[in-house]
C-alpha positions as semicolon CSV with decimal commas, in nm:
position;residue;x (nm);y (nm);z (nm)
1;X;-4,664;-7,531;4,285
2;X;-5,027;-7,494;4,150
3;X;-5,113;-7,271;4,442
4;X;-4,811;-7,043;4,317
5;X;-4,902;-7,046;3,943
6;X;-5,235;-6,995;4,020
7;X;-5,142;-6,699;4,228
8;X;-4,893;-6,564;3,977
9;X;-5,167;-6,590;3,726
10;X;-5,405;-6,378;3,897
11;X;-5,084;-6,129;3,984
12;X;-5,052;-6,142;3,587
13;X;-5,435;-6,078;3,559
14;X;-5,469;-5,800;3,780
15;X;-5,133;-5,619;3,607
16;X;-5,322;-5,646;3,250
17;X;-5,492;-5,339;3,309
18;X;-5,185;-5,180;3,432
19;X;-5,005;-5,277;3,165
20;X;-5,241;-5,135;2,920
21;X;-5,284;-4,813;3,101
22;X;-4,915;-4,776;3,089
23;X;-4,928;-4,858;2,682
24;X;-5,218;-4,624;2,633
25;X;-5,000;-4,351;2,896
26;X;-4,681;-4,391;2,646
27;X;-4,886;-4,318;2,311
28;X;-5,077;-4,051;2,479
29;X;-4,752;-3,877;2,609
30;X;-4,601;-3,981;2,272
31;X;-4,870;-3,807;2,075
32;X;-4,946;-3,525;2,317
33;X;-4,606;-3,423;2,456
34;X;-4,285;-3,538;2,267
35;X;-4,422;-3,513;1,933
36;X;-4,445;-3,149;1,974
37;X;-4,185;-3,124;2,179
38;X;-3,958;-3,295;1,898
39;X;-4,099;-3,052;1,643
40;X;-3,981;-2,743;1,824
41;X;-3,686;-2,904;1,896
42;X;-3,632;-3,001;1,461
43;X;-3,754;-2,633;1,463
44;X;-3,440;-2,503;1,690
45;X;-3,175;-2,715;1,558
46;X;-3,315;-2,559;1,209
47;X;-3,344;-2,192;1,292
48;X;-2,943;-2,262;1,470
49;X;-2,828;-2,463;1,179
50;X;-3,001;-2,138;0,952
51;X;-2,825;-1,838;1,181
52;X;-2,479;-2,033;1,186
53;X;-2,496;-2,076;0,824
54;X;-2,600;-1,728;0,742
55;X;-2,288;-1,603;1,001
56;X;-2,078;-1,819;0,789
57;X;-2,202;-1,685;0,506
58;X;-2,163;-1,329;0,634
59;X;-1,822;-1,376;0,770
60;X;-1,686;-1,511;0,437
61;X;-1,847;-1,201;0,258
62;X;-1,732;-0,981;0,486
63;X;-1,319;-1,135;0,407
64;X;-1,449;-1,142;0,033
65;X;-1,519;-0,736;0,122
66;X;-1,183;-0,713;0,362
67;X;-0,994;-0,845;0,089
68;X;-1,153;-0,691;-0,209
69;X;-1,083;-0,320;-0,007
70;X;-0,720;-0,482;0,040
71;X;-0,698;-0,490;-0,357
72;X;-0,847;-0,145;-0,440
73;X;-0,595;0,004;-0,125
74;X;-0,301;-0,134;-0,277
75;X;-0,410;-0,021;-0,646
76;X;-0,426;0,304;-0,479
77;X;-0,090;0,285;-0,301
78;X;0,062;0,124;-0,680
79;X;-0,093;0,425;-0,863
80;X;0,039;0,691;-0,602
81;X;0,385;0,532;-0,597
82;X;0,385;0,540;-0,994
83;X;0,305;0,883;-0,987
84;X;0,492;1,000;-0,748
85;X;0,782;0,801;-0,940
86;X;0,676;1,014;-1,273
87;X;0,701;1,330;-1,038
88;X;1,069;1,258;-0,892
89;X;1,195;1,162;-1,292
90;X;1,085;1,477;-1,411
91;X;1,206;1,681;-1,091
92;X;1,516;1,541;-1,178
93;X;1,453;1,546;-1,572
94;X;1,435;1,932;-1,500
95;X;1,698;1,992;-1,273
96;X;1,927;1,807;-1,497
97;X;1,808;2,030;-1,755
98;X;1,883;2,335;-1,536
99;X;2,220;2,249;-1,456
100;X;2,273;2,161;-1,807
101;X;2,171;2,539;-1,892
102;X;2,392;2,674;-1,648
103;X;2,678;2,497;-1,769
104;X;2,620;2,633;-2,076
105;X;2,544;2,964;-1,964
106;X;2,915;2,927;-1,734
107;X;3,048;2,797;-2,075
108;X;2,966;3,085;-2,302
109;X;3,068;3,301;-2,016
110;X;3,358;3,186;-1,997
111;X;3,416;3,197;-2,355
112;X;3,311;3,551;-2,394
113;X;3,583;3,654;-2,085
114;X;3,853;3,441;-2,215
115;X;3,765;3,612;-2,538
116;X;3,771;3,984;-2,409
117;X;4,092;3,859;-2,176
118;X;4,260;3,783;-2,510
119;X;4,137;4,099;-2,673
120;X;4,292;4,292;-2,339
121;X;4,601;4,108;-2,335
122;X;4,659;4,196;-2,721
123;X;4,568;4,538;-2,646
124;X;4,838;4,567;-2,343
125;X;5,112;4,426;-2,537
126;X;5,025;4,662;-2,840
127;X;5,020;4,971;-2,564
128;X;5,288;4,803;-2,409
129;X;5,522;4,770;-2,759
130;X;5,472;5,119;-2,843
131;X;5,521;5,240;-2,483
132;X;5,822;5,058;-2,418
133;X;5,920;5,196;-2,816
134;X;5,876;5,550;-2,712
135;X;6,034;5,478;-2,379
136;X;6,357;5,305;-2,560
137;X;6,386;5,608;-2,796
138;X;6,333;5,857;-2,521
139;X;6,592;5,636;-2,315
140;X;6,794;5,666;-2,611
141;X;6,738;6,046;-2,690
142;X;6,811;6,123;-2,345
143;X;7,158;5,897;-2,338
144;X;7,262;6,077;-2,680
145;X;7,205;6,422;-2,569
146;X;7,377;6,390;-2,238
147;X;7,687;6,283;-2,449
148;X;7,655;6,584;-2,631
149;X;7,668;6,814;-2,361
């Protein structure tokens, strides 16, 4: 069993330098390649975390923008249905007022017919009275001197 420890010491010996190359290896690789390596890589997850921000941020001004041109087109449609509103109430403000002036017009028409209907029909029955007078004496006239022959 001293033979065997005695061998395994020397194994242990001999791996002493190995051991220390592989120690020196790791810091050197540590120091020379991943140290870097990590920076670039802290760099990239940076420069993505940056660009996805800044799309986030772009994206949300662009709905602030969306919805802001949403507001200002439904102002616009508000406004144009308002006025177009005002337009139809006075279309019909007018044309009520034109019919109203035609009525009147038909009234006063009327008025002035009925009045010159009245003024005929008084006429005719004045013609009419002293026609069928003239007519009853003439009748009359007639009758007596037919008796007399």
């Amino acid at each position: 069993m001293d033979a065997t420890l005695h061998d395994l010491g020397a194994i242990l010996l001999k791996a002493v330098p190995t051991f220390i190359l592989l120690l020196l290896l790791h810091f050197y690789l540590k120091a020379v390649f991943f140290k870097p390596l990590q920076a670039v890589l802290e760099k990239r997850r940076e420069s993505t975390e940056g660009a996805r921000a800044a799309a986030e941020a772009s994206q949300k001004a662009a709905a602030e923008r969306t919805a802001e041109y949403e507001r200002r087109l439904q102002e616009a449609r508000s406004g144009i249905y308002s006025e177009q509103e005002e337009m139809r109430k006075r279309w019909v403000a007018e044309q009520a007022q034109r019919v109203e002036e035609a009525h009147q017009k038909m009234r006063e028409f009327v008025q002035t017919e009925k009045h010159q209907l009245d003024e005929a029909l008084v006429s005719a029955r004045r013609e009419l009275s002293q026609t069928s007078s003239d007519l009853a004496d003439q009748i009359a006239n007639s009758l007596l001197e037919r008796r007399a022959n």
